[in-house]
VOKOLDO-921996 format. One record per residue (C-alpha): residue in three letters; x, y, z. Coordinates in nm, 2 decimals, decimal comma, m for minus. Layout:
> lopa_x_y_z
> Ala_X_Y_Z
...
//
This chain:
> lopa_x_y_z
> Unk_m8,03_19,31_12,13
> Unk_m8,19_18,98_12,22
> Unk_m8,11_18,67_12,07
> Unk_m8,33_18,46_11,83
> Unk_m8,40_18,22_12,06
> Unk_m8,46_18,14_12,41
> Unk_m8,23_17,81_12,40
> Unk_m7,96_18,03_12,28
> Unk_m8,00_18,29_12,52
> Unk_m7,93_18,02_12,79
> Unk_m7,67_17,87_12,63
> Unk_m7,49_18,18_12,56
> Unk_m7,52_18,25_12,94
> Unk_m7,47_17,93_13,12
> Unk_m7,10_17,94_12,87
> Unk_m7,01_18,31_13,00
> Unk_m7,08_18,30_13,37
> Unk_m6,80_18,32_13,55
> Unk_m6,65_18,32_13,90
> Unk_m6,63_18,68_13,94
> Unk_m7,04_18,70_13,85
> Unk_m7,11_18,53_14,23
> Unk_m7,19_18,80_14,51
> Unk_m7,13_18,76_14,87
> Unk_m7,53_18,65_14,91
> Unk_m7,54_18,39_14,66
> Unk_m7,24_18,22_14,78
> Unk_m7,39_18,24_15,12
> Unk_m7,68_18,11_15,03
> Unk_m7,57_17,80_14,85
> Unk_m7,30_17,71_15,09
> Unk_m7,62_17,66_15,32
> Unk_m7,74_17,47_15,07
> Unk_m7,47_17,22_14,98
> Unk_m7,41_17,18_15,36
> Unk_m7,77_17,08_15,41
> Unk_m7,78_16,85_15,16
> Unk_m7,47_16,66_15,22
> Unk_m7,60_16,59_15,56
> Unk_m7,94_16,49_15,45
> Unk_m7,73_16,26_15,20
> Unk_m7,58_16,10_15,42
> Unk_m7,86_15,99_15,64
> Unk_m7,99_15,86_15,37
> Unk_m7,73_15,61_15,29
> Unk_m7,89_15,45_15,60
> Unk_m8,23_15,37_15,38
> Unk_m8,33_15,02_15,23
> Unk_m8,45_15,22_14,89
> Unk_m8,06_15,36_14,87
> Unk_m7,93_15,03_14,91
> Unk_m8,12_14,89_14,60
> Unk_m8,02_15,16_14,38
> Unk_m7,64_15,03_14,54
> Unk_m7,64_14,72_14,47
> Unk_m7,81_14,79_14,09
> Unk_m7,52_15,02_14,03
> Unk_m7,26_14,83_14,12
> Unk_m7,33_14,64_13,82
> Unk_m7,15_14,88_13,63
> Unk_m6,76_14,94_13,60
> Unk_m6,57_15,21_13,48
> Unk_m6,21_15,35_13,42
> Unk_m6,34_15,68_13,55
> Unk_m6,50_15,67_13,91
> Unk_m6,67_15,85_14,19
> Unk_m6,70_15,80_14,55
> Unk_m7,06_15,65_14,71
> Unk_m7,14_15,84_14,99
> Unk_m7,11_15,69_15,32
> Unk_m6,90_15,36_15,18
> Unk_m6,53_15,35_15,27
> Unk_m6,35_15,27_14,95
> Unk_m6,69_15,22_14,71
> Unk_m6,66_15,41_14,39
> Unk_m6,90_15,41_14,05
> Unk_m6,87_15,57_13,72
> Unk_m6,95_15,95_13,78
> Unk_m7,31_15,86_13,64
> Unk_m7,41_15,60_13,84
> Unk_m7,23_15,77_14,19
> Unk_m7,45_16,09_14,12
> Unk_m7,77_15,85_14,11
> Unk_m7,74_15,67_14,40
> Unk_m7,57_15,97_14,56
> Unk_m7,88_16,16_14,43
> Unk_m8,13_15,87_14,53
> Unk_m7,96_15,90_14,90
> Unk_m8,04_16,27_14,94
> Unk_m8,39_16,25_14,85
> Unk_m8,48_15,90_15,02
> Unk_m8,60_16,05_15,32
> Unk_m8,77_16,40_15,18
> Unk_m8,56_16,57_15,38
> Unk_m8,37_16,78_15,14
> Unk_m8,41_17,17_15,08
> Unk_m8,78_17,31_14,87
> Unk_m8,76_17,65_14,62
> Unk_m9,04_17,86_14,51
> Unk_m9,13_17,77_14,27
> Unk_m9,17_17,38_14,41
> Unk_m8,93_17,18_14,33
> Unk_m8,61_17,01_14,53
> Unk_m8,30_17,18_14,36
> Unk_m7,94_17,08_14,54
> Unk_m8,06_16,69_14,54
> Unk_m8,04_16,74_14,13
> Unk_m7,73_16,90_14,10
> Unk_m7,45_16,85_14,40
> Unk_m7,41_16,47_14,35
> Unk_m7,37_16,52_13,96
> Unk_m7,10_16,77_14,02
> Unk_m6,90_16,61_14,32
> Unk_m6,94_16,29_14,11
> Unk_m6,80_16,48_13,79
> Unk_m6,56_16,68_14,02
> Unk_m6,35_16,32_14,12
> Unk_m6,34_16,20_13,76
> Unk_m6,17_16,54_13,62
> Unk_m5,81_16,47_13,54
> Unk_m5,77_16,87_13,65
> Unk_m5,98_16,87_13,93
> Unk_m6,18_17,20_14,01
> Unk_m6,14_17,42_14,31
> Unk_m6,41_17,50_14,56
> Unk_m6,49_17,86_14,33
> Unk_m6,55_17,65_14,00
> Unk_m6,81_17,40_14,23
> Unk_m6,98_17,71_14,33
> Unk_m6,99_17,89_14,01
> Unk_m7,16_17,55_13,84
> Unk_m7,39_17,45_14,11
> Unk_m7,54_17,81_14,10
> Unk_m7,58_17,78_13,72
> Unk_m7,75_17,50_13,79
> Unk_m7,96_17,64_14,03
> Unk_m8,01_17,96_13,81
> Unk_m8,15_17,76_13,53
> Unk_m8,43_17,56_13,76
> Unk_m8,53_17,92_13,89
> Unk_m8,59_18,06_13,58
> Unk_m8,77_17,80_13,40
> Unk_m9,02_17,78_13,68
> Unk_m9,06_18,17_13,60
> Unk_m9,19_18,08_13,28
> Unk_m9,46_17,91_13,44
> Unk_m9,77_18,04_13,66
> Unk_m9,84_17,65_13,73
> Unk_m9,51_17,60_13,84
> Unk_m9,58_17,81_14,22
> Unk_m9,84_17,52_14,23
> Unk_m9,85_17,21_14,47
> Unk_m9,79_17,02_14,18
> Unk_m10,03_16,78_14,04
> Unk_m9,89_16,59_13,75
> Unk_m9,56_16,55_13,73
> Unk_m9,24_16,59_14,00
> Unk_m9,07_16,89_13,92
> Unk_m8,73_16,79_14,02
> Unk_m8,74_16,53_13,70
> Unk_m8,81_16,82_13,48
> Unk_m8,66_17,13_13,56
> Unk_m8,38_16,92_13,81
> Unk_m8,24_16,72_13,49
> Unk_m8,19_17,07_13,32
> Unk_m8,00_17,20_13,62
> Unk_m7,80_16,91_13,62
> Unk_m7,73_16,95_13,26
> Unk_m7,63_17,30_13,30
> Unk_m7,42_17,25_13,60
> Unk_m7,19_16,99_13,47
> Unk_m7,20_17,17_13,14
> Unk_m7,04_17,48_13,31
> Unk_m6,78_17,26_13,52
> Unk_m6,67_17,10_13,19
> Unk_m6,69_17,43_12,99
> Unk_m6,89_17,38_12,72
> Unk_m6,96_17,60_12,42
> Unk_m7,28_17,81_12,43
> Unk_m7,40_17,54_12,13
> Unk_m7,30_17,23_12,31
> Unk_m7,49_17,42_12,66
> Unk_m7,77_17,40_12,41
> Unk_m7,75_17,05_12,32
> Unk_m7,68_16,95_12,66
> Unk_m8,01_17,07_12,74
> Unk_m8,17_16,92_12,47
> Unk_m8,02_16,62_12,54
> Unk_m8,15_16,62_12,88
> Unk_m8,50_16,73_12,80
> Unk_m8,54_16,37_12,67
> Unk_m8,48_16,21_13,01
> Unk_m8,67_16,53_13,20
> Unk_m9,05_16,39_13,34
> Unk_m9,15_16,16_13,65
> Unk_m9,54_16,10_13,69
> Unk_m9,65_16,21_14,04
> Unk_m9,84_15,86_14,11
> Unk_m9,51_15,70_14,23
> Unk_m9,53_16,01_14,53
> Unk_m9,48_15,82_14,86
> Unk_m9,33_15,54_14,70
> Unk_m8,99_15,40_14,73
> Unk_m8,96_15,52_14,37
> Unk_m9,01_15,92_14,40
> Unk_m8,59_15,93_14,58
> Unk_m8,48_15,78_14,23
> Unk_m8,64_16,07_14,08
> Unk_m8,35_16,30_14,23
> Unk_m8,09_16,03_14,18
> Unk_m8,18_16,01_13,78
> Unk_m8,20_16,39_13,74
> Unk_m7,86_16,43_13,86
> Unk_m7,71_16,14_13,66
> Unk_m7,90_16,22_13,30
> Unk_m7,84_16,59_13,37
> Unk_m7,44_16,44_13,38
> Unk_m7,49_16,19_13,10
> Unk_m7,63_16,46_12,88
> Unk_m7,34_16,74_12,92
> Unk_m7,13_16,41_12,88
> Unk_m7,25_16,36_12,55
> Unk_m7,30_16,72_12,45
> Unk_m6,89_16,71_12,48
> Unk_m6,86_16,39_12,26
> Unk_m7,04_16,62_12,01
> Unk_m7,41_16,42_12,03
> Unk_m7,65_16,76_11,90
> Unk_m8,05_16,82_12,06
> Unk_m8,28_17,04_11,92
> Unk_m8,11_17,41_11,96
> Unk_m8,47_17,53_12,00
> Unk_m8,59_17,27_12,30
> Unk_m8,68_17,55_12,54
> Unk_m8,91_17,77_12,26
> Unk_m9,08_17,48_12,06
> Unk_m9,46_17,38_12,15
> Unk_m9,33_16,98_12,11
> Unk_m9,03_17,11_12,34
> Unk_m8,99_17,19_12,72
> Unk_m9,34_17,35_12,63
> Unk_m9,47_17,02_12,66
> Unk_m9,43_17,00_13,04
> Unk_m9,62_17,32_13,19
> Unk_m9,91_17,42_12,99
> Unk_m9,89_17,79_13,07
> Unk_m9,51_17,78_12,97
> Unk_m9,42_18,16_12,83
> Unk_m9,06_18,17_12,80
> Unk_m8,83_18,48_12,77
> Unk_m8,45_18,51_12,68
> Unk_m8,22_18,58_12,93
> Unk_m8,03_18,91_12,91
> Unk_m7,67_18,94_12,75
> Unk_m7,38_18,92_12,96
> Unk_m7,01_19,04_12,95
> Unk_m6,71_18,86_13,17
> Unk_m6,71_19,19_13,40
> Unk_m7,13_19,28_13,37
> Unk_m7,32_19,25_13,71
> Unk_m7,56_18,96_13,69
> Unk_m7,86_18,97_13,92
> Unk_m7,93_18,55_14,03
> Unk_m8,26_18,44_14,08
> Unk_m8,10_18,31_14,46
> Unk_m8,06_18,63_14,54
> Unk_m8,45_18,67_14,51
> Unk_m8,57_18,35_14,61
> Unk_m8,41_18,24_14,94
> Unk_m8,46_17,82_15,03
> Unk_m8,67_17,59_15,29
> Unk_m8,45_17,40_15,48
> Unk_m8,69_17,12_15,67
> Unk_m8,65_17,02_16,06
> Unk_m8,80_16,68_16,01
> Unk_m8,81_16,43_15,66
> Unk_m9,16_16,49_15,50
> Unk_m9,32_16,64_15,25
> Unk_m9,27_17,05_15,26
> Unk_m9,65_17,05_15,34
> Unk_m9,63_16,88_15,69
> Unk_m9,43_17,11_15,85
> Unk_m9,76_17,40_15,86
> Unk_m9,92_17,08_16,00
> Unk_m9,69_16,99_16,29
> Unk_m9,60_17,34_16,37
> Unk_m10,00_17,42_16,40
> Unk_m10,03_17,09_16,59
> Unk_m9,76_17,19_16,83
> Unk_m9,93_17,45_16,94
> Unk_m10,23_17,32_17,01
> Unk_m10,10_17,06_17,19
> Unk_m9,91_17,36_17,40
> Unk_m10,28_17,52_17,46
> Unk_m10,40_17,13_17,56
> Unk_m10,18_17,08_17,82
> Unk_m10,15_17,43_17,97
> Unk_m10,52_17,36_18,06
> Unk_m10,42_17,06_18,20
> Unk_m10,14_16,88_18,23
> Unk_m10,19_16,53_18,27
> Unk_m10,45_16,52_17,97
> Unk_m10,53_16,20_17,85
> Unk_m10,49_16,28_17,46
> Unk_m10,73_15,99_17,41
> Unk_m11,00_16,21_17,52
> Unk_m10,96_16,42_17,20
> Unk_m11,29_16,36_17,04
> Unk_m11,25_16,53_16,66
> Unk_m10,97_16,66_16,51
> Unk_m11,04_16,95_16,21
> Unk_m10,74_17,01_16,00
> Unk_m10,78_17,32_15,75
> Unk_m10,52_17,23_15,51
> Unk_m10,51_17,30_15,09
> Unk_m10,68_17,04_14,85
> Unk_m10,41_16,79_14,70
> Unk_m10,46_16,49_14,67
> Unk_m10,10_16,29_14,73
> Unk_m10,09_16,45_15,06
> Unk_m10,38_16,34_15,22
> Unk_m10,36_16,00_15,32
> Unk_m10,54_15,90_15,61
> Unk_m10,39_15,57_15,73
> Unk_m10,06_15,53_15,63
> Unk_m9,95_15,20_15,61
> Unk_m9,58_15,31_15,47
> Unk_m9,31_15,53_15,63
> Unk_m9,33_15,70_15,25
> Unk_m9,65_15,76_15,28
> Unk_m9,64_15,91_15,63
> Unk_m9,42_16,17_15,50
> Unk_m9,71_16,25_15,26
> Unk_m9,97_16,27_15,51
> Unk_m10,13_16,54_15,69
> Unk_m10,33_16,33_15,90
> Unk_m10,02_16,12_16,06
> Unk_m9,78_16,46_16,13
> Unk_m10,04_16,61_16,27
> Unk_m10,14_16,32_16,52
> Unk_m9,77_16,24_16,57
> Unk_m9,70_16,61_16,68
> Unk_m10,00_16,60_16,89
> Unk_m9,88_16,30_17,05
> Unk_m9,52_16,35_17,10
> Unk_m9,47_16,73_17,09
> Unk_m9,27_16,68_16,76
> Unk_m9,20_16,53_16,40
> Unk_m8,84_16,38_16,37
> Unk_m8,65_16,13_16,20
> Unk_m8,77_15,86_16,45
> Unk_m9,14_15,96_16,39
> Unk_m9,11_15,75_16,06
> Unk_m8,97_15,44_16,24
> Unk_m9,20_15,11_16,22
> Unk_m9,23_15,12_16,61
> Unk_m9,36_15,47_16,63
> Unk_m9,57_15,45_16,34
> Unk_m9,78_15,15_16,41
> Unk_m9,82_15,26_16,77
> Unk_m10,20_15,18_16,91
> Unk_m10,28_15,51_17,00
> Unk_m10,16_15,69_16,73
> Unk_m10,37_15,44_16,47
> Unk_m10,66_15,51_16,66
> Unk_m10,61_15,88_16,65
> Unk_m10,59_15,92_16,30
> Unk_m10,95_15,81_16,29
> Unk_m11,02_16,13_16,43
> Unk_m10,92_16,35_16,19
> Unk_m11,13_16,54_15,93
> Unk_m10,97_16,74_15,63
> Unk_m11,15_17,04_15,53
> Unk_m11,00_17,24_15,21
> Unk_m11,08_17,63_15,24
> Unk_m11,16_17,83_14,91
> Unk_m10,85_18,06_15,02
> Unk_m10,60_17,87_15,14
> Unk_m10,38_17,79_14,77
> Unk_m10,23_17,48_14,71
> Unk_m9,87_17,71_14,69
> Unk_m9,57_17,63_14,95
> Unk_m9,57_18,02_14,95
> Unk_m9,94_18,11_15,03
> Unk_m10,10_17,77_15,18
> Unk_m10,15_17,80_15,58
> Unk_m10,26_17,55_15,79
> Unk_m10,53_17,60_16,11
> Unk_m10,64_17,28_16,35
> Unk_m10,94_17,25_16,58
> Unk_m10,89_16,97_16,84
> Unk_m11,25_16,93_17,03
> Unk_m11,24_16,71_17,39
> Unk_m11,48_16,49_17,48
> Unk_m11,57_16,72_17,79
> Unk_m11,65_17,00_17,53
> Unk_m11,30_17,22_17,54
> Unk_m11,23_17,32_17,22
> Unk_m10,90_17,42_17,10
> Unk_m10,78_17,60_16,74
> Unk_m10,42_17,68_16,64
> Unk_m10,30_17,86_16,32
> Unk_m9,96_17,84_16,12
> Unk_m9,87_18,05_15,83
> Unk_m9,49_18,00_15,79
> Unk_m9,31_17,75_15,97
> Unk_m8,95_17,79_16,12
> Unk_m8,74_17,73_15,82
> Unk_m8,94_17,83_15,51
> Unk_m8,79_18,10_15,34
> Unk_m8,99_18,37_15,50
> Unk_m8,87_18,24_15,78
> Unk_m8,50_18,04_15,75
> Unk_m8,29_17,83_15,97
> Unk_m8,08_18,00_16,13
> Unk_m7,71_17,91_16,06
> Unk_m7,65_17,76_16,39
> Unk_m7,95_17,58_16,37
> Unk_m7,85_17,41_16,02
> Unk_m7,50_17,32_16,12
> Unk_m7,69_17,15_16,38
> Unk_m7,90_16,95_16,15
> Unk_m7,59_16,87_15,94
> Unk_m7,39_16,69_16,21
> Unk_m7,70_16,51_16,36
> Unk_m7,80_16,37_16,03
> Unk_m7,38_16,34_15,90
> Unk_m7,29_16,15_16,23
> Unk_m7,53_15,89_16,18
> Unk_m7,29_15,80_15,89
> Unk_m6,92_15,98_16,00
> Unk_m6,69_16,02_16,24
> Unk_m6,70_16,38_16,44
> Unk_m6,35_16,48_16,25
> Unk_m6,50_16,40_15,89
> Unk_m6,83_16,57_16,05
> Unk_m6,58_16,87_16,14
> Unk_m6,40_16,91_15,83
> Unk_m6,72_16,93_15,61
> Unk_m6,84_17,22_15,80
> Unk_m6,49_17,36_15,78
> Unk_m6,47_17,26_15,37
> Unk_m6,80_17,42_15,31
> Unk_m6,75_17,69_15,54
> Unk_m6,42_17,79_15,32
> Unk_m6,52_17,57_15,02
> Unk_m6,43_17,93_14,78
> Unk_m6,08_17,92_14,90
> Unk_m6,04_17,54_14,85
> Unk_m5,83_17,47_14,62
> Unk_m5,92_17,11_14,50
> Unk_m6,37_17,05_14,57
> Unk_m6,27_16,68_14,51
> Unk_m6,15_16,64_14,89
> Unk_m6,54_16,69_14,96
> Unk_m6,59_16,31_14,83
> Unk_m6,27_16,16_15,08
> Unk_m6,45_16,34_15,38
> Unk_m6,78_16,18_15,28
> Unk_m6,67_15,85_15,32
> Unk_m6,45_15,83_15,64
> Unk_m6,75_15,61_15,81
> Unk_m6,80_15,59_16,17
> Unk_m6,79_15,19_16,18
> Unk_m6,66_15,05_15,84
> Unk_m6,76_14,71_15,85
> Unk_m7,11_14,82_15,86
> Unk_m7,08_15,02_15,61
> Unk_m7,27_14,81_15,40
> Unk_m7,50_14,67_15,63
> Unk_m7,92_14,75_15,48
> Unk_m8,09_14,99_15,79
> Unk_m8,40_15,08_15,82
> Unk_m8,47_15,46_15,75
> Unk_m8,49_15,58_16,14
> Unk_m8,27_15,30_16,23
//
């Protein structure tokens, strides 16, 4: 029989998951997904915008504290560690996309290994898993409620809305709360959920992951101390309603400590990204790779200078299309500059973004060249858009290229050699090879680990301690 309300339905479930509910393929899965985003964290502590929200944090004291990624012997109060540890992950774009869009382990991991440290009992690797897949289970179905949701989106970032939730009902399940104080938790945290989609390619859009993860926290926090929400936030019009206009929402099903329980990860695998941009740049460099391949197979010793008009196919939205970034931000929202930046080198990386590449001659004068068209048929959806190019030559050769799923989208997903690899290129920036090591090995494990707290030790045995603190650029 289903409950009277949709808040209590997810209450009742987020409380009666348990360990033994995880399969095999959901573990998987989100082992990938913590490993990816540790790694991407840690770059990020490199950045000038994760060094701001350091230095504004360290403001704050506390009795209770959690380790700062990628700082030997930094801690903050759980809240303000999972924000800037949050801020770090997101600060280059280069943390995992669902479908529905939205960024999901940037929200949730640094609230939990921030909670995890402050714990006088601390949690094994099972009880990390367990919550950050509850977390993950609650952004995946409230994006089901919502057609608008598979959408590019347009108004708002989704991690602040439906992230803060997951982050609510993660560290609500690693501090076992009561269905009703699940309930308030996410009430709570509906009052801190929303981000406008203006500060996009800003320095501001990484402290949207950084604040879901640490008012997702604050909000179970509370919800323990016995602060109540509305117990009807996810039904009401003036509710979560208020955030997706076509929001139909539907109780979850009862669940018993030893009923199957089919997770919306087991449906729904994740993009991992090969370079930091937006999720929509990767159709662009992938399509530009190619027709670069089909340039210089004519000929090569091409002068790319000759390129007369470039013709990118691309869907219509707006905060992607920027045609001479001046920011590395906005470069990783522009289709214009990963496409002329894989023409030119062959690639997109983490270098790409650097001020030296960026503001090279020929690339500025390239991106004069290029001409956005947005086909009826190609959906502003990172499961349905494609992306073809045209490249004409001032001798007349004309050249087209097509991608439909880039290596890494969930259609198509890293393999798990290939994301290990990513993780110690972007951790090593930070670590030294053994802590680099014994992440893979804790993550690889993590569901026989006893304590998940030695995760936050690893993350901070830097490479070169008195740099630690030093400000670098992001592609330093």
């Amino acid at each position: 029989m289903l409950r009277k309300t949709v808040t209590e339905s997810f209450g009742a479930v987020i409380s009666s998951l348990n360990t033994s509910h995880l399969t095999d393929g959901v573990i998987r899965r989100s082992k990938r997904m913590m490993l990816d985003t540790l790694g991407v964290g840690l770059l990020g502590t490199r950045t000038p915008v994760f060094n701001v929200a350091l230095e504004h944090s360290k403001k704050f004291k506390a009795q209770q504290n959690s380790s700062v990624w990628g700082r030997p012997g930094l801690f903050l109060p759980p809240v303000y560690a999972a924000f800037v540890n949050g801020v770090g992950v997101h600060s280059m774009d280069f943390d995992d996309t669902w479908h529905p869009a939205t960024h999901p382990s940037g929200a949730i991991l640094p609230a939990l290994l921030a909670l995890a440290e402050s714990l006088p009992s601390k949690p094994s690797g099972l009880d990390l898993l367990l919550a950050f897949n509850v977390g993950l289970e609650v952004q995946g179905r409230l994006m089901r409620f919502s057609k608008e949701a598979h959408n590019i989106p347009k108004r708002f970032h989704p991690p602040t809305v439906v992230g803060v939730m997951g982050s609510a009902a993660a560290t609500a399940k690693l501090l076992g709360l009561s269905p009703a104080q699940c309930m308030d938790a996410l009430a709570i945290a509906c009052s801190s959920a929303g981000a406008p989609m203006a500060n996009a390619a800003t320095q501001t859009k990484p402290l949207h992951l950084g604040n879901a993860g640490r008012w997702g926290l604050e909000a179970a926090q509370l919800a323990l101390l016995g602060l109540e929400g509305n117990k009807q936030i996810l039904d009401l019009e003036s509710g979560f309603r208020v955030f997706y206009q076509d929001y139909i929402p539907r109780n979850l099903e009862e669940i018993s400590p030893i009923s199957d329980y089919r997770w919306v990860l087991e449906d729904q695998d994740i993009a991992f990204k090969r370079f930091p941009a937006h999720l929509g740049m990767h159709w662009v460099a992938d399509a530009s790779i190619k027709a670069r391949a089909k340039i210089l197979a004519n000929d090569p010793n091409v002068n790319l200078n000759q390129i007369k008009k470039i013709t990118l196919r691309v869907p219509s939205s707006r905060y992607i299309d920027c045609s001479l970034p001046v920011t590395e931000h906005q470069a990783r929202h522009s289709f214009q500059f990963n496409c002329c930046t894989a023409l030119m080198d062959g690639q997109v990386s983490v270098d790409s973004f650097s001020s030296k590449l960026m503001h090279r001659k020929a690339l500025k004068e390239l991106l004069f060249k290029v001409n956005l068209e947005n086909p009826q048929d190609n959906q502003a959806s990172f499961d349905k858009m494609y992306c073809e190019i045209m490249v004409e030559m001032e001798q007349g050769e004309t050249y087209t290229a097509r991608c439909n799923t880039f290596y890494g989208h969930w259609r198509k997903p890293l393999s798990q050699e290939h994301l290990v690899k990513k993780f110690k290129a972007n951790a090593a920036t930070v670590l030294t090879a053994d802590a680099v090591d014994g992440i893979v090995q804790i993550i690889d494990s993590l569901e026989a680990i006893p304590d998940c707290s030695v995760l936050g030790s690893y993350m901070q045995l830097h490479q070169d301690t008195e740099r630690a603190d030093a400000c670098y650029s992001a592609s330093a």
